[in-house]
C-alpha positions as MATLAB code, in Angstrom:
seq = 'XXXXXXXXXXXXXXXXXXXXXXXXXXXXXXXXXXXXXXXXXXXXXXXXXXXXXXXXXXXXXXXXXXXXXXXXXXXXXXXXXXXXXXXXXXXXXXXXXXXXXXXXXXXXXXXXXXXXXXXXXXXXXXXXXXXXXXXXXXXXXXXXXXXXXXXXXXXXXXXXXXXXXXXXXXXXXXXXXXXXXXXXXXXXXXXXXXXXXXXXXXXXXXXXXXXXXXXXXXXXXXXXXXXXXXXXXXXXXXXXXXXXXXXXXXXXXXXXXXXXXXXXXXXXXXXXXXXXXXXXXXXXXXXXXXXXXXXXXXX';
ca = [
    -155.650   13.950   69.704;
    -152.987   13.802   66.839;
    -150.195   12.227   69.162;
    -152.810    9.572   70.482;
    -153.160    8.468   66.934;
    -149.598    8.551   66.710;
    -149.285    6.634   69.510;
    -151.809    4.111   67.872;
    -150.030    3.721   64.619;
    -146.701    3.039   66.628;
    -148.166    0.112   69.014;
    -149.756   -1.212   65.872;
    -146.774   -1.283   64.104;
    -145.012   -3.050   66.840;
    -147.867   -5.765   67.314;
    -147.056   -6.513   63.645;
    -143.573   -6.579   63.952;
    -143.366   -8.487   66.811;
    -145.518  -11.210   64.917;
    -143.420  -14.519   64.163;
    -142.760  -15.220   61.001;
    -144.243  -18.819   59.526;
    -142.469  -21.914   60.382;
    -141.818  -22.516   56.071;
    -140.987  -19.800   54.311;
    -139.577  -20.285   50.186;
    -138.015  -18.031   48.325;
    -135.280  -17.554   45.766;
    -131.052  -16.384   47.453;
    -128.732  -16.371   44.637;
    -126.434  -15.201   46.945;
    -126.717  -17.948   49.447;
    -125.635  -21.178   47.046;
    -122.051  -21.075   45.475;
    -121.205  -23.923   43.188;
    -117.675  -24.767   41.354;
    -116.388  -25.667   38.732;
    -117.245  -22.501   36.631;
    -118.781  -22.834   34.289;
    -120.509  -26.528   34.959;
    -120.097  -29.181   32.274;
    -121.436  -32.340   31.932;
    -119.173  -35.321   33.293;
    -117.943  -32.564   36.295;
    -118.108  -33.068   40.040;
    -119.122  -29.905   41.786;
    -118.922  -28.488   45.251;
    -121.905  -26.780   46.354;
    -121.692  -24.019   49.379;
    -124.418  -23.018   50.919;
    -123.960  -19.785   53.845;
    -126.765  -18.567   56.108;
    -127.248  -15.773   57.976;
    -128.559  -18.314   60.573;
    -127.555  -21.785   62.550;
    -129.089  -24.581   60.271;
    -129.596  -27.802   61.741;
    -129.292  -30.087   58.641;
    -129.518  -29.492   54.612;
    -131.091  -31.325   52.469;
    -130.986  -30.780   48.301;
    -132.669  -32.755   45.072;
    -130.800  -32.460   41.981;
    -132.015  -34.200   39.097;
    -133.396  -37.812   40.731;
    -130.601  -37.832   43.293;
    -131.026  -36.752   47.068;
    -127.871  -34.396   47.978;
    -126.619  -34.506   51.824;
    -124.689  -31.483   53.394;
    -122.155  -31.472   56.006;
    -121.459  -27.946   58.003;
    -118.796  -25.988   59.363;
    -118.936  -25.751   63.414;
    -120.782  -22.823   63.310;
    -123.631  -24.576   61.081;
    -124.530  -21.217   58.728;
    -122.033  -22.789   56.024;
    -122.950  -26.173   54.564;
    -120.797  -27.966   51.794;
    -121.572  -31.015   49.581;
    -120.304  -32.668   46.943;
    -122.560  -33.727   44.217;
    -121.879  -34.463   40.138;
    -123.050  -33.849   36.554;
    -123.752  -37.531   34.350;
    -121.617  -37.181   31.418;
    -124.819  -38.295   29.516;
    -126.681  -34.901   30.617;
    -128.067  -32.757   27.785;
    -126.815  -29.115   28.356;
    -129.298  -26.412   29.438;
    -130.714  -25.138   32.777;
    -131.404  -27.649   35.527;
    -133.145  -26.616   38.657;
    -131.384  -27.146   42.087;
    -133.599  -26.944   45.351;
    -132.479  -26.982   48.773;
    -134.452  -27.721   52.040;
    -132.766  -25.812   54.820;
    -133.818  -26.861   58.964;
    -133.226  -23.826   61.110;
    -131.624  -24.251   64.796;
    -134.863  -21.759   65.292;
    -137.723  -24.293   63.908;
    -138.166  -22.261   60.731;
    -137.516  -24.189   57.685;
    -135.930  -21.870   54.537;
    -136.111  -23.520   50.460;
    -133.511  -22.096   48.219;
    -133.286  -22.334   44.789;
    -130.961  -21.946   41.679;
    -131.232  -22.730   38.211;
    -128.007  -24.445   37.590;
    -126.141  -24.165   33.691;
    -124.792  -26.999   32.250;
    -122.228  -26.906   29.154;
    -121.215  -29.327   26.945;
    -117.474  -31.142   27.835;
    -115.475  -31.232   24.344;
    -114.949  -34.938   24.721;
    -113.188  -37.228   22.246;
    -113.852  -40.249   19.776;
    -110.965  -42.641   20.979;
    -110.384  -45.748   18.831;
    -108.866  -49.249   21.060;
    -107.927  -53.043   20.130;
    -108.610  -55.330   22.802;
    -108.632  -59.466   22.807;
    -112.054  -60.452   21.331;
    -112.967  -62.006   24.300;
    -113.652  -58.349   25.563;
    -115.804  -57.705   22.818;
    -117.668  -60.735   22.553;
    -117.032  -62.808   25.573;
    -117.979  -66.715   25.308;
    -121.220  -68.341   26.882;
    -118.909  -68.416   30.172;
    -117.486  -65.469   30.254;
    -120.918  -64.287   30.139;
    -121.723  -66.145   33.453;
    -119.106  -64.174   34.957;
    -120.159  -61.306   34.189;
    -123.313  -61.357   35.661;
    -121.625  -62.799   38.530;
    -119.744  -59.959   38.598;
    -122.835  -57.076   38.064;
    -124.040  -58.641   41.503;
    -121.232  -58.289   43.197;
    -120.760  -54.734   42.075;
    -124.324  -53.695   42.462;
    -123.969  -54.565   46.301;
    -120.744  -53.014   46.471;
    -122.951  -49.821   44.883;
    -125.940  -50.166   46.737;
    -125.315  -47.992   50.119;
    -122.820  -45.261   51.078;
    -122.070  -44.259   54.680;
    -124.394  -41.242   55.657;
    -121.823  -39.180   57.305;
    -118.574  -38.469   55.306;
    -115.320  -39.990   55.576;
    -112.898  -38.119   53.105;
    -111.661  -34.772   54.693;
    -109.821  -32.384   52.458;
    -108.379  -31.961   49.297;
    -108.307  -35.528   46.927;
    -105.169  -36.338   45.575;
    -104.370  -37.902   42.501;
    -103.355  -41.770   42.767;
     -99.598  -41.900   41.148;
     -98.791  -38.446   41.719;
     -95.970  -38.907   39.003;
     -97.555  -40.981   36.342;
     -98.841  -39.074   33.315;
    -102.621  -39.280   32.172;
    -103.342  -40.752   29.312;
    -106.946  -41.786   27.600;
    -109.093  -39.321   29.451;
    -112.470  -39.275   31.277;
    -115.816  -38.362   29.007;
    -114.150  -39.693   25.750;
    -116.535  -42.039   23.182;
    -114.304  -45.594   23.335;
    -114.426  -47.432   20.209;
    -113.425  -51.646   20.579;
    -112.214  -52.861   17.578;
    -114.473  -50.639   15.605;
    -117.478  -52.499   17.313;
    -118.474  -51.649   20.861;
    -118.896  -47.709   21.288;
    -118.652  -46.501   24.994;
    -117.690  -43.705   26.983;
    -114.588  -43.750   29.098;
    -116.116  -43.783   32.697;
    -112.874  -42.742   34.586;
    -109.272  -41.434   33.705;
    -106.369  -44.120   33.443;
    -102.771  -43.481   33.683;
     -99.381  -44.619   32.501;
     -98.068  -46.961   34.779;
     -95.752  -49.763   34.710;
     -96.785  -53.089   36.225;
     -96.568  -53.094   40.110;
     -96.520  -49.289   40.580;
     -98.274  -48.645   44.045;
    -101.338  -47.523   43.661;
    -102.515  -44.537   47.055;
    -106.083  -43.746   47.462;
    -106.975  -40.624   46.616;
    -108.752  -39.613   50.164;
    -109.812  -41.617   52.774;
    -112.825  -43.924   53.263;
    -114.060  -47.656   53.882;
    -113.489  -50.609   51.336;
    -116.225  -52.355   49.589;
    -115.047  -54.420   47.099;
    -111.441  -55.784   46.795;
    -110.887  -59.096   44.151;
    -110.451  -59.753   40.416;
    -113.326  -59.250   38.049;
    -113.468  -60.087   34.520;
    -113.463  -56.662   33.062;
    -112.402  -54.309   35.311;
    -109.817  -57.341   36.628;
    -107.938  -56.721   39.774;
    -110.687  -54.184   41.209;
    -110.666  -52.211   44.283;
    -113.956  -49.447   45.398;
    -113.619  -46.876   48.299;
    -116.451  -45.253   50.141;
    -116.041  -42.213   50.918;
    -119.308  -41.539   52.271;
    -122.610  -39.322   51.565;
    -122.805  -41.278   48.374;
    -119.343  -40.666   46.860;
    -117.198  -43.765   46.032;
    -113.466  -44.476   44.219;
    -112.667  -46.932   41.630;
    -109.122  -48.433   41.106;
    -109.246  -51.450   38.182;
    -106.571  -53.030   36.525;
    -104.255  -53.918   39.212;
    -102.116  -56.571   40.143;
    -102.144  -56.736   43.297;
    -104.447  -55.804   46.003;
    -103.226  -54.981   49.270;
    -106.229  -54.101   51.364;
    -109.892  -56.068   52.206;
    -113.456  -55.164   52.360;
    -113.977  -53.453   55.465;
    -111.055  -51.863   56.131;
    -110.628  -48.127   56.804;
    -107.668  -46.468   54.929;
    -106.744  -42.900   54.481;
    -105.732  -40.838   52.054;
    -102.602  -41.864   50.298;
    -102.345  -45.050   51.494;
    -101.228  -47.149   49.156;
    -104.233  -49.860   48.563;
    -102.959  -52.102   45.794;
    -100.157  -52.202   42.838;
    -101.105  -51.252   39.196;
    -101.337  -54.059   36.302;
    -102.849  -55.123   33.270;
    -106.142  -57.340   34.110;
    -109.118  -57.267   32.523;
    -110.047  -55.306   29.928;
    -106.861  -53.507   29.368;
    -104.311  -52.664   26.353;
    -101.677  -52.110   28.447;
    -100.454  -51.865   31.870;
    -101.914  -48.904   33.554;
    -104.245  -47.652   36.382;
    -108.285  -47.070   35.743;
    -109.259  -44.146   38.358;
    -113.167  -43.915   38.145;
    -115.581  -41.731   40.476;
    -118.596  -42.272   40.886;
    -121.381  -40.163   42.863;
    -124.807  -41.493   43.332;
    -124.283  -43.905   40.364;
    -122.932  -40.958   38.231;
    -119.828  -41.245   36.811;
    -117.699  -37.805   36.818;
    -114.365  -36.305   36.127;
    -111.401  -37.387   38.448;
    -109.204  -34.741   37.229;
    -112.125  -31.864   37.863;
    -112.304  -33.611   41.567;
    -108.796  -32.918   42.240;
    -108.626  -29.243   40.780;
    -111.625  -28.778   43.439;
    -110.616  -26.955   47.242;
    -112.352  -28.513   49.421;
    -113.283  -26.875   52.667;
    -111.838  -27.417   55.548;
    -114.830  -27.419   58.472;
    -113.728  -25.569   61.721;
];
């Protein structure tokens, strides 16, 4: 009698078991989501890795207001994507969530509360032509000419990514100088924060981009003068402003370290040097964090 209830217990045990589980299941893996830089400051891009003990057929995340798309490996349980921190963000505890589409039909949510630090950025004073700081009635018309043209440059990124490993800096040999994240003062007027990292460079230097991507915008504009944007795809695009010559058109494909234009002094500029700006999403972050990043290399 005892080893037919056994028996009983076993088969019911097995009937449970055997039950599938439900097609959405959420719940917290630490230990699934990896992100870098540590720790995360505001103004930084990041790289966020996601592994799973199972094949995945696409990853989704939100972060703040912005959408984040993942790329995989070729065995689709690691997923990668690059994503960024506005220099603007209050430090504290942000919540990332992650939508995960099993190769099984189950669907998986992760989540992480991501930290955020403050950057110890600087108060840089500049003198520029007044016509910077208060341009005329037609410089104004320019400008706005100009905001179109850049906000359709902005407004789409290719859905499927076009850089592939590690960025590289743009003159390899040129020293920084102002740096990205630091409060710009014009003439003791205009505050702003320095969107981008320039560099010392003489006029003509060639100018490489830093991975490779599709051209959206290649001509003069009346700050950013001889102005250049890469997409790079998934919603991350290059900036290169200042130059004096552009060697490439919108459209094109280049690749990484191609050399896309010559440096200058156009625009907005004190000198002759190269503007380097990245921008994620419409979120400007660190170029020199980007290139301390190792980006993976899918297989």
């Amino acid at each position: 009698m005892l080893r037919a209830f056994e028996r009983i217990l076993i088969l019911t045990a097995a009937t449970l078991l055997s039950v599938a589980p439900p097609a959405h299941c959420a719940y917290k893996l630490d230990n699934s989501i990896q992100v870098s830089p540590a720790p995360l400051m505001n103004g930084s891009p990041c790289l966020i890795t996601v592994s799973l003990p199972n094949e995945a057929l696409s990853i989704t995340g939100d972060w703040q207001t912005h959408r984040i798309l993942f790329f995989s490996n070729s065995d689709h349980r690691t997923w990668f994507a690059l994503a960024g921190v506005d220099v603007e963000l209050a430090p504290g505890s942000y919540p990332l969530t992650l939508e995960a589409n099993l190769k099984d039909g189950t669907h998986q949510t992760l989540h992480q509360q991501l930290t955020i630090e403050t950057a110890p950025y600087l108060q840089v004073p500049l003198t520029v032509p007044d016509k910077f700081v208060e341009p005329t009635p037609h410089a104004l018309k320019q400008i706005a000419a100009d905001q179109i043209v850049k906000e359709k440059a902005f407004a789409s990124s290719s859905p499927t990514r076009l850089w592939s490993g590690n960025f590289l800096p743009p003159l390899p040999l040129a020293p920084e100088s102002d740096s990205f994240g630091n409060q710009r003062l014009f003439n003791g007027k205009i505050a702003s924060i320095h969107h981008g990292l320039d560099y010392h460079a003489k006029l003509h230097t060639p100018v490489a981009a830093i991975n490779s991507g599709r051209v959206v915008l290649a001509r003069p504009l009346y700050f950013e003068g001889g102005c250049i944007v890469i997409d790079h795809g998934l919603g991350l695009m290059t900036v290169y402003m200042h130059l004096s010559k552009i060697e490439v058109a919108v459209g094109r494909r280049v690749r990484r370290g191609q050399i896309i234009a010559l440096s200058g002094a156009s625009g907005r500029a004190t000198g002759p040097h190269l503007h380097l700006g990245v921008r994620w999403q419409g979120t400007y972050t660190d170029p020199a964090k980007l290139f301390e990043l190792q980006m993976p290399s899918p297989h």
